[in-house]
Structures are given as structure tokens and as C-alpha cells.
PDB file of N, CA, C and O in Angstrom:
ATOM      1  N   UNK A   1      -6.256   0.387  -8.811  1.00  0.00           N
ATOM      2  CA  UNK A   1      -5.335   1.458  -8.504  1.00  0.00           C
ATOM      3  C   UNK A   1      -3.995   1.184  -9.177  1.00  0.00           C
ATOM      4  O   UNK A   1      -3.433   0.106  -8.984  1.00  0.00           O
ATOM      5  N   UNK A   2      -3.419   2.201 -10.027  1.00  0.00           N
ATOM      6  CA  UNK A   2      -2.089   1.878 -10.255  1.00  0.00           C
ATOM      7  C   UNK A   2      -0.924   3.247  -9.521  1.00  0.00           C
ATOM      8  O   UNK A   2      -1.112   4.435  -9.258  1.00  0.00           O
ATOM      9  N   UNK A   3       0.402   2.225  -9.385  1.00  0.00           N
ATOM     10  CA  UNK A   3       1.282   2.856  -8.380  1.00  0.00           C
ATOM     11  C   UNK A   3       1.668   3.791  -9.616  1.00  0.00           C
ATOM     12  O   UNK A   3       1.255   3.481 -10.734  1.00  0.00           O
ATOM     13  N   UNK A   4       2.521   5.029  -9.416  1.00  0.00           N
ATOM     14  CA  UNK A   4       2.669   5.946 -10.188  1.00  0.00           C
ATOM     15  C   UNK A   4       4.301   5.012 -10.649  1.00  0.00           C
ATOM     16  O   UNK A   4       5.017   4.352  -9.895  1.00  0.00           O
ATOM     17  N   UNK A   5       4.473   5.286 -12.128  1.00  0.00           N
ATOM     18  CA  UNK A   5       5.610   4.856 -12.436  1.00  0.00           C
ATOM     19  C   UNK A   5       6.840   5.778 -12.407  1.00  0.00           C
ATOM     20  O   UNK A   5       7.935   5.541 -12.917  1.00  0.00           O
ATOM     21  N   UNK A   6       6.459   6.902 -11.702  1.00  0.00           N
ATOM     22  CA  UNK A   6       7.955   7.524 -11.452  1.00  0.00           C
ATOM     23  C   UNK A   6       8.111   7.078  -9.527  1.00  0.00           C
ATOM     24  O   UNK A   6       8.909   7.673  -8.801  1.00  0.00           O
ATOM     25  N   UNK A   7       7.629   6.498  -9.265  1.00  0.00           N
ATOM     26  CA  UNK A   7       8.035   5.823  -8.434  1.00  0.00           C
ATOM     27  C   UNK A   7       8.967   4.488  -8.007  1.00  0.00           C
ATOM     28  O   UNK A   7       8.999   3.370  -8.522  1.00  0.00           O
ATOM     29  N   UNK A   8       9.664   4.999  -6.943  1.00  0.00           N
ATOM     30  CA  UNK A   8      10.553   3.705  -7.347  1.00  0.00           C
ATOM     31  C   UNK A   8      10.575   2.899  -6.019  1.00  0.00           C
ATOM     32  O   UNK A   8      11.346   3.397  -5.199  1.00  0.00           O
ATOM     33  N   UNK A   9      10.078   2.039  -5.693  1.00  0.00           N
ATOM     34  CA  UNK A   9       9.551   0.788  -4.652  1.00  0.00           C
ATOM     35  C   UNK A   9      10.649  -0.376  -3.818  1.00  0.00           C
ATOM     36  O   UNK A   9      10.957  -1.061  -4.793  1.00  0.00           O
ATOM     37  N   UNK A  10      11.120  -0.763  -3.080  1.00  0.00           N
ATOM     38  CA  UNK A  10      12.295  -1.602  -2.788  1.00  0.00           C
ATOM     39  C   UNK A  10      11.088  -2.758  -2.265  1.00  0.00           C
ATOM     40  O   UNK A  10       9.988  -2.560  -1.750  1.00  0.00           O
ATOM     41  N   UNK A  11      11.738  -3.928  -2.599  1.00  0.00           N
ATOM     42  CA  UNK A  11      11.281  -4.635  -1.478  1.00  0.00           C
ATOM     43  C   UNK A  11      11.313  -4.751   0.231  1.00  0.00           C
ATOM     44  O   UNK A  11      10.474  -5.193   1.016  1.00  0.00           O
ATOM     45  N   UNK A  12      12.562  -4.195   0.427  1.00  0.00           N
ATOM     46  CA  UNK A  12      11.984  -3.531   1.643  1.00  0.00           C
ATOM     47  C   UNK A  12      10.604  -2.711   2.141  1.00  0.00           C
ATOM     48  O   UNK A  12       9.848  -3.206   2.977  1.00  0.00           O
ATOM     49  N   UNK A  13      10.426  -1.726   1.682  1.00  0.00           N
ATOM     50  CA  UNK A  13       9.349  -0.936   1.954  1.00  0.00           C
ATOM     51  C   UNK A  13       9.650   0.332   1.593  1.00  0.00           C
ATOM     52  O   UNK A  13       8.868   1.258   1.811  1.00  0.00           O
ATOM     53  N   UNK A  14      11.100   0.532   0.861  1.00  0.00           N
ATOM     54  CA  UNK A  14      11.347   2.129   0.981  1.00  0.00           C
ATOM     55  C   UNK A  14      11.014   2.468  -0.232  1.00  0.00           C
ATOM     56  O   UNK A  14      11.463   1.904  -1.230  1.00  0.00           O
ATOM     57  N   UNK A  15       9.770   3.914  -0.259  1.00  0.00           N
ATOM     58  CA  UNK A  15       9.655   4.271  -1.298  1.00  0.00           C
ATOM     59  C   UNK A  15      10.541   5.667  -1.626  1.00  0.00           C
ATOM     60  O   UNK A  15      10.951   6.335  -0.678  1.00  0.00           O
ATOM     61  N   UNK A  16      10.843   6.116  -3.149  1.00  0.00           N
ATOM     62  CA  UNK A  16      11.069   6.911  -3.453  1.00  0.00           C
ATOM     63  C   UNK A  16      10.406   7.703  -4.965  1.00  0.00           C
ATOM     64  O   UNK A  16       9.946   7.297  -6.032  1.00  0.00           O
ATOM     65  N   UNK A  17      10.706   9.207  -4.250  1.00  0.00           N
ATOM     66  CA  UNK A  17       9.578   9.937  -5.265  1.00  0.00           C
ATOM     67  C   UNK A  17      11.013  10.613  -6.029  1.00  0.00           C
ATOM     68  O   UNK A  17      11.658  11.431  -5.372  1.00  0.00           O
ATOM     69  N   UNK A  18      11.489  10.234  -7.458  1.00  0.00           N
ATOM     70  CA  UNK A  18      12.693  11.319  -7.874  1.00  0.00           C
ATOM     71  C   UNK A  18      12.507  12.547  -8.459  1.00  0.00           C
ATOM     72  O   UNK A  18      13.393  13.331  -8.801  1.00  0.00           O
ATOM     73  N   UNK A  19      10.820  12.742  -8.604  1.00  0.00           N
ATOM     74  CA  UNK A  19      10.658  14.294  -9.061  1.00  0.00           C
ATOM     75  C   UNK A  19      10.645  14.819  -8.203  1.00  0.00           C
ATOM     76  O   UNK A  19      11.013  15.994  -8.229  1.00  0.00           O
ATOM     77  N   UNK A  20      10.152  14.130  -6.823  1.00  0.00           N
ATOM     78  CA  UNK A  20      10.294  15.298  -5.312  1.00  0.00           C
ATOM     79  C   UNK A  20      11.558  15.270  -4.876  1.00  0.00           C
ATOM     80  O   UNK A  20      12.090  16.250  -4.356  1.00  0.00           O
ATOM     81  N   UNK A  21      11.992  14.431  -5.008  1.00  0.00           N
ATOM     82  CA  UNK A  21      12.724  13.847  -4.013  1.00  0.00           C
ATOM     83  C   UNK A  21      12.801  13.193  -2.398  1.00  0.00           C
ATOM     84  O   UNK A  21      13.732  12.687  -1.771  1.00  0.00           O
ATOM     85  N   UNK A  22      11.283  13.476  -2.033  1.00  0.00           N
ATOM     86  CA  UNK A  22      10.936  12.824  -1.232  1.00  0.00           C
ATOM     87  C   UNK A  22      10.960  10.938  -1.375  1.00  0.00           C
ATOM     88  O   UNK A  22      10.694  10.160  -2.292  1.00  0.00           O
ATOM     89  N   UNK A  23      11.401  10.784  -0.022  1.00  0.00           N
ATOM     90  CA  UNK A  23      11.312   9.333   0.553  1.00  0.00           C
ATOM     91  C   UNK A  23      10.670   8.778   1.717  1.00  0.00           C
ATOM     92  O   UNK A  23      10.644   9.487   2.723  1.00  0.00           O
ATOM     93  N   UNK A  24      10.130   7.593   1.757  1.00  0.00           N
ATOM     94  CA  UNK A  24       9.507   7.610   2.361  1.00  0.00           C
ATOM     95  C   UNK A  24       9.367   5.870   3.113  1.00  0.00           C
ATOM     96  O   UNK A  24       9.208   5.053   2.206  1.00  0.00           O
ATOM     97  N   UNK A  25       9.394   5.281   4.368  1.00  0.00           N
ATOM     98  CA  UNK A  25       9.519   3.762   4.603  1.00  0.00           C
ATOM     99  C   UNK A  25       8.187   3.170   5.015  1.00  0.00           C
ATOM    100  O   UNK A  25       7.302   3.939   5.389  1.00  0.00           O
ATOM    101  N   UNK A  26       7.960   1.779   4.975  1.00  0.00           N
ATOM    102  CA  UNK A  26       6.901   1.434   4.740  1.00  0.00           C
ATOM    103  C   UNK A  26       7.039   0.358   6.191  1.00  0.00           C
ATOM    104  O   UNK A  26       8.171   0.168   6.637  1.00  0.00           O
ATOM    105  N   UNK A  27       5.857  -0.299   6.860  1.00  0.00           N
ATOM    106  CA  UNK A  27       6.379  -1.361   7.593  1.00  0.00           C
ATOM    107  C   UNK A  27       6.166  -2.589   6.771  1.00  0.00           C
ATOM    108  O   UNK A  27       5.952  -2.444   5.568  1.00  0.00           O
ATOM    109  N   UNK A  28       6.205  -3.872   7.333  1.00  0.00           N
ATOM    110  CA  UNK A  28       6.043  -5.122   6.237  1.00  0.00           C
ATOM    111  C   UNK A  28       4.248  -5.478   5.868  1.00  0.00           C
ATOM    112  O   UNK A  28       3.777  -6.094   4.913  1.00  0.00           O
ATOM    113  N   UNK A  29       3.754  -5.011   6.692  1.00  0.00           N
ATOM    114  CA  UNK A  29       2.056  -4.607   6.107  1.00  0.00           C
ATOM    115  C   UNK A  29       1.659  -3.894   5.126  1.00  0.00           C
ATOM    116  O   UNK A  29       0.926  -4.188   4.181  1.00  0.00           O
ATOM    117  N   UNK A  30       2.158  -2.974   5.384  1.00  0.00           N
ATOM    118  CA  UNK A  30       1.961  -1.978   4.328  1.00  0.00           C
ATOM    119  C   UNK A  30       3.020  -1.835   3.159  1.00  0.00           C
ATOM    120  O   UNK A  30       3.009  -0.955   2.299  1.00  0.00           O
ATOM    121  N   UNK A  31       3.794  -2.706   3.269  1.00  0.00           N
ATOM    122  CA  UNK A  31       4.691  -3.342   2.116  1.00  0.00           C
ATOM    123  C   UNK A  31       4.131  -4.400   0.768  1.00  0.00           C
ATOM    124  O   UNK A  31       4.084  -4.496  -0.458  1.00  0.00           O
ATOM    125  N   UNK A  32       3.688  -5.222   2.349  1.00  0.00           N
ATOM    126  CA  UNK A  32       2.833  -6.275   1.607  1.00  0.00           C
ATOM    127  C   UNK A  32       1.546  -6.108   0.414  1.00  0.00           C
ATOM    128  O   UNK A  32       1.298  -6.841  -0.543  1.00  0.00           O
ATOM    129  N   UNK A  33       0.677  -4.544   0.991  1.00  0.00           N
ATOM    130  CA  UNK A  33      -0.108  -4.411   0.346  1.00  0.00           C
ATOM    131  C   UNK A  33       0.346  -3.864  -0.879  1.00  0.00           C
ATOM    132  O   UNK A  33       0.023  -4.461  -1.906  1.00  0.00           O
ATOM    133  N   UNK A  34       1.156  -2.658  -0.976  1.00  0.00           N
ATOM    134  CA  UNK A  34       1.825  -2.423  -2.129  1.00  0.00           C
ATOM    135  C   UNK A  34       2.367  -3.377  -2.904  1.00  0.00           C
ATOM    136  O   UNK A  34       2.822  -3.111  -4.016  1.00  0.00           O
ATOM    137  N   UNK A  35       2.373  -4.481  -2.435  1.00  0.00           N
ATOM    138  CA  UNK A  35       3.147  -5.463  -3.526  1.00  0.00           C
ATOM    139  C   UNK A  35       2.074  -6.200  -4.144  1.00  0.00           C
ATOM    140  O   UNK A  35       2.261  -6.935  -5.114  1.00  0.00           O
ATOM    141  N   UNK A  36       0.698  -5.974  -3.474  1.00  0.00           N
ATOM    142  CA  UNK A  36      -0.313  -6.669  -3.786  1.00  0.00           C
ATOM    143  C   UNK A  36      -0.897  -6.277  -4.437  1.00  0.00           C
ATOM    144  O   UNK A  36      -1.442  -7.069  -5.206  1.00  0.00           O
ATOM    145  N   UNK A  37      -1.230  -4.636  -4.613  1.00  0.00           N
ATOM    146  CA  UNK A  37      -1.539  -3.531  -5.535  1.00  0.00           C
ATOM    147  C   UNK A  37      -0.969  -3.728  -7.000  1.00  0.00           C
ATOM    148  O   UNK A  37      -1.684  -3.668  -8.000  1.00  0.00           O
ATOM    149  N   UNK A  38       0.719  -4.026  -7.024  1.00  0.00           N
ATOM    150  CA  UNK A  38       1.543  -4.156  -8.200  1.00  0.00           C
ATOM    151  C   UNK A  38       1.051  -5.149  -8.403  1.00  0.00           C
ATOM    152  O   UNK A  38       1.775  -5.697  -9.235  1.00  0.00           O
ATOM    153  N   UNK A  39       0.171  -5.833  -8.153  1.00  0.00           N
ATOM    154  CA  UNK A  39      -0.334  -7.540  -8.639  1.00  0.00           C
ATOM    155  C   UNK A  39      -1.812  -7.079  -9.575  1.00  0.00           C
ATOM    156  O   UNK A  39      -2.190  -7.945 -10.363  1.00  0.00           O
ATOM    157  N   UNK A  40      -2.302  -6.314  -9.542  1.00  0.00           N
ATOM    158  CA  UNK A  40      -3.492  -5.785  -9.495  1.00  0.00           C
ATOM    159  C   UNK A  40      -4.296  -6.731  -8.829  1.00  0.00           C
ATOM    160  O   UNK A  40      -5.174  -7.333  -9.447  1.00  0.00           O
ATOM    161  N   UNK A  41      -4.068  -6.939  -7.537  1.00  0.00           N
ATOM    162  CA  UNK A  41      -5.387  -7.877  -6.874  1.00  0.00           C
ATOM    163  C   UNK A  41      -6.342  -6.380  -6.214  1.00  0.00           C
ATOM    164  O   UNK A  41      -6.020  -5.299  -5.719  1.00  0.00           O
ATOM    165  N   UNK A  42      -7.531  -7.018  -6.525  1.00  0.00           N
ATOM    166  CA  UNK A  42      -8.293  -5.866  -5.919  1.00  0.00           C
ATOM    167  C   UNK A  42      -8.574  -5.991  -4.366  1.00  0.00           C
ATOM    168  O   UNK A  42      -8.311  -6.912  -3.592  1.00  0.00           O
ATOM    169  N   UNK A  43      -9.347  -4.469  -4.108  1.00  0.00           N
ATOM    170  CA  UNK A  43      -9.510  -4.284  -2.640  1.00  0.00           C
ATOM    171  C   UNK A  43     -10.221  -5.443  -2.091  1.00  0.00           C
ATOM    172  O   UNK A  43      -9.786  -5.792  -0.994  1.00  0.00           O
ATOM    173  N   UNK A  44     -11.286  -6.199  -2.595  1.00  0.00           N
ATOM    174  CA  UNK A  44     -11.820  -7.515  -1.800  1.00  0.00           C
ATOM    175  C   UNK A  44     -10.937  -8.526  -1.614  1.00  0.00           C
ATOM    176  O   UNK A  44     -11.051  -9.444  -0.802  1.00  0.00           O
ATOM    177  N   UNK A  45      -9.921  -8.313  -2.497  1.00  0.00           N
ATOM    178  CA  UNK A  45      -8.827  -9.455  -2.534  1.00  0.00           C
ATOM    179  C   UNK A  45      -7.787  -9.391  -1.392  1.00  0.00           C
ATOM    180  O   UNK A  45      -7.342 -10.126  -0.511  1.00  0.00           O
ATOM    181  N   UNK A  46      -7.625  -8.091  -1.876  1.00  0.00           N
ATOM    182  CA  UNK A  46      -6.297  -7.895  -0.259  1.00  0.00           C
ATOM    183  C   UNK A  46      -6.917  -8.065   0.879  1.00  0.00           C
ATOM    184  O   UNK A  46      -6.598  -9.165   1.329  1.00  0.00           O
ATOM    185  N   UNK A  47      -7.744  -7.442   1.655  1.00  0.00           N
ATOM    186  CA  UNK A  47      -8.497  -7.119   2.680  1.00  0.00           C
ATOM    187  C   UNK A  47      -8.920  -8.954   3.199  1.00  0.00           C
ATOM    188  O   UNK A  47      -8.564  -9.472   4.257  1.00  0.00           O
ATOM    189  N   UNK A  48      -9.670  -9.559   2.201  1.00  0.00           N
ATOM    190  CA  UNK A  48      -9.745 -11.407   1.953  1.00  0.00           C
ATOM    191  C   UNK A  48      -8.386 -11.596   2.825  1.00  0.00           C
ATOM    192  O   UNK A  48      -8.329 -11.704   4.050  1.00  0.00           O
ATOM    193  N   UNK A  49      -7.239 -11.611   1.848  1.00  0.00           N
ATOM    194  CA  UNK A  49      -6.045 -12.369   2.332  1.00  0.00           C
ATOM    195  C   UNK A  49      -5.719 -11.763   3.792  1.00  0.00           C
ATOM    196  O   UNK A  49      -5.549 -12.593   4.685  1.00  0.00           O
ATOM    197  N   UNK A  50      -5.593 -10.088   4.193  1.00  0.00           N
ATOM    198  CA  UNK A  50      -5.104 -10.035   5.250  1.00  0.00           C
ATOM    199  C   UNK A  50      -5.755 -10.330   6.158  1.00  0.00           C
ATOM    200  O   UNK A  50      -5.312 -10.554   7.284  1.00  0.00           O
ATOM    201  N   UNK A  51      -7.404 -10.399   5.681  1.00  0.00           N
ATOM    202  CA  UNK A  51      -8.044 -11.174   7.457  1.00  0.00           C
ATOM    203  C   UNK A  51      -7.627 -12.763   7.775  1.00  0.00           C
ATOM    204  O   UNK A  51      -7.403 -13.209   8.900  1.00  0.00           O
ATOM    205  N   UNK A  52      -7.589 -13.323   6.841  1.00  0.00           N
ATOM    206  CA  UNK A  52      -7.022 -14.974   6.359  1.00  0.00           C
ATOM    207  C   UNK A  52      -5.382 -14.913   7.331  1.00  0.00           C
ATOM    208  O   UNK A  52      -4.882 -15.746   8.087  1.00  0.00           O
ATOM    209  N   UNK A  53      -4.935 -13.629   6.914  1.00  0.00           N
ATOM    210  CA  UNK A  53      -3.063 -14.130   7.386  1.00  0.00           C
ATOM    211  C   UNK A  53      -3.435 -13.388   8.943  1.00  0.00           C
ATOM    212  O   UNK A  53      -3.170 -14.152   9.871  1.00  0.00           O
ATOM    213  N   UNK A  54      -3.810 -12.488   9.231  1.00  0.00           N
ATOM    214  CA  UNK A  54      -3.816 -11.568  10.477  1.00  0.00           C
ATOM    215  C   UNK A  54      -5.093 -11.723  11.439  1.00  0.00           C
ATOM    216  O   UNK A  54      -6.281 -11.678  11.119  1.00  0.00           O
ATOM    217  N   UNK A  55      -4.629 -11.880  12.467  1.00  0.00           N
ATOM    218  CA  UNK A  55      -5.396 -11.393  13.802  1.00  0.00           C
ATOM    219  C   UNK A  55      -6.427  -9.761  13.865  1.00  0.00           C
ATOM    220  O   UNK A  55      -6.337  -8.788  14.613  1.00  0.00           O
ATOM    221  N   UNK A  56      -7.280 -10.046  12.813  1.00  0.00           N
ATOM    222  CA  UNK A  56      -7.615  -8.359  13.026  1.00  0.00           C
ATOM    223  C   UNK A  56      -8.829  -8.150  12.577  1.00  0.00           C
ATOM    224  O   UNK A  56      -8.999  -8.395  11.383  1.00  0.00           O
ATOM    225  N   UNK A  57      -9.922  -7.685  13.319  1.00  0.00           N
ATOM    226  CA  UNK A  57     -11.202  -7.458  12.909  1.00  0.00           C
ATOM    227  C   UNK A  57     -11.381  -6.599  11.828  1.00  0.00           C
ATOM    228  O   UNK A  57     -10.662  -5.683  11.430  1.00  0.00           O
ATOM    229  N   UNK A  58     -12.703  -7.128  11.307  1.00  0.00           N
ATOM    230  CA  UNK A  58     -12.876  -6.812   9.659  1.00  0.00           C
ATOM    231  C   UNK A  58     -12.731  -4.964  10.160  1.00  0.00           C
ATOM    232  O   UNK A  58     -11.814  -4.245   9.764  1.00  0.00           O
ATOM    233  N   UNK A  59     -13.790  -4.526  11.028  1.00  0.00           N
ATOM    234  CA  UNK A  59     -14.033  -2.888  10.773  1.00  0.00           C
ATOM    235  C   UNK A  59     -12.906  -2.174  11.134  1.00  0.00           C
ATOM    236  O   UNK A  59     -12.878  -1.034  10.671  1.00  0.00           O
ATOM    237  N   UNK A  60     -11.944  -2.510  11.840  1.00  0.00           N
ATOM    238  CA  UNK A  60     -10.436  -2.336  12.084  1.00  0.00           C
ATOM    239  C   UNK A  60      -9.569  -2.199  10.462  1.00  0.00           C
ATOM    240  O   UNK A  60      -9.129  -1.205   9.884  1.00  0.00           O
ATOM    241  N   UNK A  61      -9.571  -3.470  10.130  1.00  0.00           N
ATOM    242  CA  UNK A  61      -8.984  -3.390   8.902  1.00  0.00           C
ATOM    243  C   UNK A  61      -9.337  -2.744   7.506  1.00  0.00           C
ATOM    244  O   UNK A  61      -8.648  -2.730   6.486  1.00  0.00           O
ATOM    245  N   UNK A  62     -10.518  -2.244   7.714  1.00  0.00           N
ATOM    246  CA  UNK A  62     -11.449  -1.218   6.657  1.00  0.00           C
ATOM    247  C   UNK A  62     -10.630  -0.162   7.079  1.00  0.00           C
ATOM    248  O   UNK A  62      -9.885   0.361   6.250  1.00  0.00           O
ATOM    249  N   UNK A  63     -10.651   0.248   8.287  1.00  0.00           N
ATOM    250  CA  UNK A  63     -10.362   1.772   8.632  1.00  0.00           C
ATOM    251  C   UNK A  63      -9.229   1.961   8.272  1.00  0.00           C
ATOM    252  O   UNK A  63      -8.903   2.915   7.567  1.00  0.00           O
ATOM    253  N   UNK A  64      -8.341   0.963   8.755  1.00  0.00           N
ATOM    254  CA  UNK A  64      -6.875   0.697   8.299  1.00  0.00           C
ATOM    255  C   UNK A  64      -6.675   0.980   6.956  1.00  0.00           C
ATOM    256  O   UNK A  64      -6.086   2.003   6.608  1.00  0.00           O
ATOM    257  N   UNK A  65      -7.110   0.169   6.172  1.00  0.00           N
ATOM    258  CA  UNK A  65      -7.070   0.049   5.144  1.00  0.00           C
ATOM    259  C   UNK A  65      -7.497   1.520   4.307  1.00  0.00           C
ATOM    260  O   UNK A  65      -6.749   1.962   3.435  1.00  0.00           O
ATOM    261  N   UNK A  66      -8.105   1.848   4.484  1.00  0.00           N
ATOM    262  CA  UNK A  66      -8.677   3.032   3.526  1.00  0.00           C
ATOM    263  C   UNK A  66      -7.681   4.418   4.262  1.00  0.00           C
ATOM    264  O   UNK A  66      -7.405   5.296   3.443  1.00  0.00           O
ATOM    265  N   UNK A  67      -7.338   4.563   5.197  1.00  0.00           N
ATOM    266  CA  UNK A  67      -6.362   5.545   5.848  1.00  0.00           C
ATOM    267  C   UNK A  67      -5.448   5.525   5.080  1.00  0.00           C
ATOM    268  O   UNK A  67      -4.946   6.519   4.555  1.00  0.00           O
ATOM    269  N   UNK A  68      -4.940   3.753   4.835  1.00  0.00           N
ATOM    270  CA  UNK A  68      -3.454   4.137   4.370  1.00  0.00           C
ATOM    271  C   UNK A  68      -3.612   4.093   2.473  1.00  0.00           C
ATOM    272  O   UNK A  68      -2.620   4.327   1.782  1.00  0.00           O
ATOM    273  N   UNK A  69      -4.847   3.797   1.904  1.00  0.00           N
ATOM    274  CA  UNK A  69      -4.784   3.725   0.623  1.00  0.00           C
ATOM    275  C   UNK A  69      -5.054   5.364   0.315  1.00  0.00           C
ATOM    276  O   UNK A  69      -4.812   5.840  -0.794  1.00  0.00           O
ATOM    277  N   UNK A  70      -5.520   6.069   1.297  1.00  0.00           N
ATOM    278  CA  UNK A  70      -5.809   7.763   1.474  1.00  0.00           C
ATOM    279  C   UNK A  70      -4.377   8.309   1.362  1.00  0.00           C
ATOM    280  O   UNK A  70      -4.170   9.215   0.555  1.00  0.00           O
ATOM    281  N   UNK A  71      -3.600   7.934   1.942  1.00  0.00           N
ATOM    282  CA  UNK A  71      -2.094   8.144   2.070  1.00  0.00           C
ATOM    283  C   UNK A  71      -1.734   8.376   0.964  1.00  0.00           C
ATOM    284  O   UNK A  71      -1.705   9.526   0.526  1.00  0.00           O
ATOM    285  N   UNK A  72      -1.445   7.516   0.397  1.00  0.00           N
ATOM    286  CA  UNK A  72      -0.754   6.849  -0.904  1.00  0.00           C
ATOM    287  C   UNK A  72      -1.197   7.603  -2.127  1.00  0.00           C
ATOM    288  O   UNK A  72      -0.430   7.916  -3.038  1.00  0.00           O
ATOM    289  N   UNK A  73      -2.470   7.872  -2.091  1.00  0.00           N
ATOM    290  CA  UNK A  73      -3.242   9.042  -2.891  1.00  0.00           C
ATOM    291  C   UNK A  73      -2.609  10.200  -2.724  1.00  0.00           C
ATOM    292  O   UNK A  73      -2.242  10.725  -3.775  1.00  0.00           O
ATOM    293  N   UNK A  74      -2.391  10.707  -1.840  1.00  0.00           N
ATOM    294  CA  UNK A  74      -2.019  12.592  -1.274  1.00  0.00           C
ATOM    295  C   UNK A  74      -0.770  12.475  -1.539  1.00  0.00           C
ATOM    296  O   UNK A  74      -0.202  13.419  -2.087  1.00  0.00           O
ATOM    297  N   UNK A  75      -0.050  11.277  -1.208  1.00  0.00           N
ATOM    298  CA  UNK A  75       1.781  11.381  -1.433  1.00  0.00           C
ATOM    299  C   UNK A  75       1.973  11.023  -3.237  1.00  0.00           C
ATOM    300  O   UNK A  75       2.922  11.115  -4.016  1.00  0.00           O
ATOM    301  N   UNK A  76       0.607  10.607  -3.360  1.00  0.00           N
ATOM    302  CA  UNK A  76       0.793  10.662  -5.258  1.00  0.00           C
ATOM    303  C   UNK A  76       1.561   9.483  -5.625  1.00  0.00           C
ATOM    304  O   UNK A  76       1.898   9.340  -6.800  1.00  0.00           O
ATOM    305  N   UNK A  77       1.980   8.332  -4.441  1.00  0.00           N
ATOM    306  CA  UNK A  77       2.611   7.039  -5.040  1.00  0.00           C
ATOM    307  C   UNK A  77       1.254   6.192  -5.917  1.00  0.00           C
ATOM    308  O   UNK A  77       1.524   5.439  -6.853  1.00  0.00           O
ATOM    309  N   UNK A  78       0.100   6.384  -5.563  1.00  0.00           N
ATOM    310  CA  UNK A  78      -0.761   5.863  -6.529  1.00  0.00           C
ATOM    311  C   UNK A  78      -1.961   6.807  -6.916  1.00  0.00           C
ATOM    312  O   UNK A  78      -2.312   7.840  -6.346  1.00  0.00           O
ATOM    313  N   UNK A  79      -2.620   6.070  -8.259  1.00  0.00           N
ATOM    314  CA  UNK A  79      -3.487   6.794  -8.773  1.00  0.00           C
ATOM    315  C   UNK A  79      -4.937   6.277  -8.810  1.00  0.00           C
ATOM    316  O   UNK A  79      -5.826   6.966  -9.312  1.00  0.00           O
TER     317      UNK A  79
END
């Protein structure tokens, strides 16, 4: 997946879109993964590390996971 390059990313979590002008904040999870995305580590890779760092069952973190990579698709921060 790549993040769209008219996007502009903080390390915080705040994203911004400057052709919409929409903005948008992230928590530090879903920060994390975006930063992991800009790594190109793939989906076995992230999903690997966050069961490794987090308290959280695998079919939990699928659902999780694909909700918010669904997100990110429709808001057009990635492709």
C-alpha cells in the first residue's frame, strides 16, 4: 500500500489532505501503523509486530486491522 503523496502526516498522528482540506487525528496505534506502512513493511509484518507489542487476540486485530486500512482507502490517504 502506498500513502498518497499529497498527503501530509505529523508524527503525532495528524493527518492532512491540502486538496480537501480535510484533517484528520490518529491515536498512537494507528499512528504507529501508518508509520509502518511508510516503511513498506507488509500486512504479515505489522499485524506480527502488533500481536508481539499488544495484548490482543489475533481475530480482534484482523478486524481491527482491515476496518481501519478500509478507512484510509475511502479518506484516499492510501492507495
Amino acid at each position: 500500500m502506498i500513502i498518497n503523496k499529497k498527503i501530509a502526516v505529523s508524527e503525532t498522528g495528524f493527518i492532512f489532505n491540502p486538496a480537501t482540506g480535510d484533517s484528520y487525528s490518529m491515536n498512537p496505534i494507528a499512528t504507529e501503523i501508518l508509520e509502518m506502512l511508510k516503511k513498506d513493511m507488509s500486512e504479515e509484518e505489522i499485524k506480527n509486530f502488533l500481536l508481539e507489542k499488544y495484548d490482543v487476540n489475533k481475530s480482534v486485530l484482523q478486524k481491527s486491522y482491515d476496518e481501519f486500512i478500509d478507512t484510509l482507502i475511502k479518506l484516499n490517504i492510501i492507495e
